[in-house]
Legacy VTK file of the C-alpha trace (Angstrom):
# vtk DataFile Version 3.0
C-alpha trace
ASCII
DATASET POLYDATA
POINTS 123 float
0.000 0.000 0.000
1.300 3.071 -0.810
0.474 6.463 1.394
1.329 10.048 2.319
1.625 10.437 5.723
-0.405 13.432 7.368
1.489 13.381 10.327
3.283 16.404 10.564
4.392 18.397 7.943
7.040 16.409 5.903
4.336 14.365 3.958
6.867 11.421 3.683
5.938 8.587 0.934
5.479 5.779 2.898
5.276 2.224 1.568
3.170 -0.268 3.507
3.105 -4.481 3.130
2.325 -7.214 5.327
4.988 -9.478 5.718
5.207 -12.756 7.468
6.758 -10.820 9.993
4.317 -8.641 10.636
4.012 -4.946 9.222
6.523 -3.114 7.420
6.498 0.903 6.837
9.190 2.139 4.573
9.989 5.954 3.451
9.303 7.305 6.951
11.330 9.708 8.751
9.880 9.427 11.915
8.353 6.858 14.127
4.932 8.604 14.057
4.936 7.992 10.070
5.609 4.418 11.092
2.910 4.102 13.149
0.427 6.369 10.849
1.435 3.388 8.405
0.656 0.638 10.725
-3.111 2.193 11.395
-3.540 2.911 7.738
-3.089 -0.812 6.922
-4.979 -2.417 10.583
-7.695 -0.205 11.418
-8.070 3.620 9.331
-9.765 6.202 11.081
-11.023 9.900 10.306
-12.869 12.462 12.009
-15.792 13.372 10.748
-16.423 16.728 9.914
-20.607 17.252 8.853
-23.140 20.452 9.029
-26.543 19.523 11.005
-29.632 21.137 9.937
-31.184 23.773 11.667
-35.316 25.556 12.097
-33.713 28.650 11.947
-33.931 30.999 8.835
-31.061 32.573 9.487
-28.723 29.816 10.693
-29.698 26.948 8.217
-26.546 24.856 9.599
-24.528 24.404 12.281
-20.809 22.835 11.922
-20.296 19.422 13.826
-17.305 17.395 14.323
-16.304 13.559 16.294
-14.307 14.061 19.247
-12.357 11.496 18.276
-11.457 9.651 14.523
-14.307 7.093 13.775
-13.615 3.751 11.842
-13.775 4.552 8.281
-16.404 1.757 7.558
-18.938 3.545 10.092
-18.595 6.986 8.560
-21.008 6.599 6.148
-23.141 5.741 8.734
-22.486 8.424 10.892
-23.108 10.909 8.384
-26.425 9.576 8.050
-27.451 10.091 11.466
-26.238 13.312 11.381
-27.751 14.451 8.523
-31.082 12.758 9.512
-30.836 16.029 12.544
-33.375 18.647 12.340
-32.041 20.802 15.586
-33.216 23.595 17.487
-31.073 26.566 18.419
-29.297 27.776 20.827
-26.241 25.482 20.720
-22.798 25.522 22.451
-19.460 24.866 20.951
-18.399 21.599 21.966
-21.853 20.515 23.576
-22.855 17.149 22.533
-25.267 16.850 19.568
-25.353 13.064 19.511
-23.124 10.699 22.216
-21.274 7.406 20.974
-22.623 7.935 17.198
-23.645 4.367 15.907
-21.521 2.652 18.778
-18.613 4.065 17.399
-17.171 5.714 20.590
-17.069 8.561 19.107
-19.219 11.715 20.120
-20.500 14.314 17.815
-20.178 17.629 18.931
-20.854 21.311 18.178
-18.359 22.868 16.869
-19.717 26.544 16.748
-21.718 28.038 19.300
-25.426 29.613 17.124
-28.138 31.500 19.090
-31.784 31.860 17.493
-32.079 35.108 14.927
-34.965 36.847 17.248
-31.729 36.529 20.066
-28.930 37.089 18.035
-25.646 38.589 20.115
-25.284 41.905 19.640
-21.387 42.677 18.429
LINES 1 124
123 0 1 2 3 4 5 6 7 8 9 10 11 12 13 14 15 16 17 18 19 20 21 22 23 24 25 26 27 28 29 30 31 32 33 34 35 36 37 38 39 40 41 42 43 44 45 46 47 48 49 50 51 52 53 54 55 56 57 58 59 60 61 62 63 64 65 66 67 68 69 70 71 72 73 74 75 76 77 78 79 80 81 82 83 84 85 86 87 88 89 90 91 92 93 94 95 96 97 98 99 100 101 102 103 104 105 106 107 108 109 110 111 112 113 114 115 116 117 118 119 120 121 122
């Protein structure tokens, strides 16, 4: 398998095989890269980044994000529950919107804090 490691900032080409030995990351230059590898290939994960839906004119959406990267073969799933949300404001960022999202672990949270349009903050 070949990847780019996200890391940190080098974006080093790694190259990533199972071996009778076990794993084996090449093109790294750090032991995080290795390890990046070794999740790549046993168990990927992202966090999930989504926009739940809103009854307020103004504020159609509000930004949510996992706390924590989710299994990539539950995102889809994830993103369907979050886009089956029809929420009421006010919210607070980094409230809870939905707690261990299809048993994943992970919880989705707020990540902007929206008040109703009749309440809006004044700046």
């Amino acid at each position: 398998m070949e990847l780019i490691c996200i890391v940190c900032p080098n974006g080093c080409h790694l190259t990533v095989n199972q071996t009778p030995a076990g794993i084996a990351v090449t093109g790294n230059k750090c032991n995080r890269g290795e390890q990046y590898g070794r999740d790549e290939l046993i168990d990927p994960r992202r966090t999930v980044t989504a926009v739940v839906r809103t009854t307020d004119f103004k504020h159609p959406c509000v930004p949510v994000k996992s706390d924590r990267p989710i299994a990539k073969p539950l995102i889809n799933e994830v993103l369907r529950k979050i886009y089956s949300l029809h929420i009421d404001l006010p919210v607070k960022r980094g409230d809870i919107c939905i707690d261990n999202c299809c048993n994943s672990g992970a919880a989705i949270c707020y990540s902007r804090s929206l008040f109703p349009s009749s309440t809006e903050r004044q700046a």
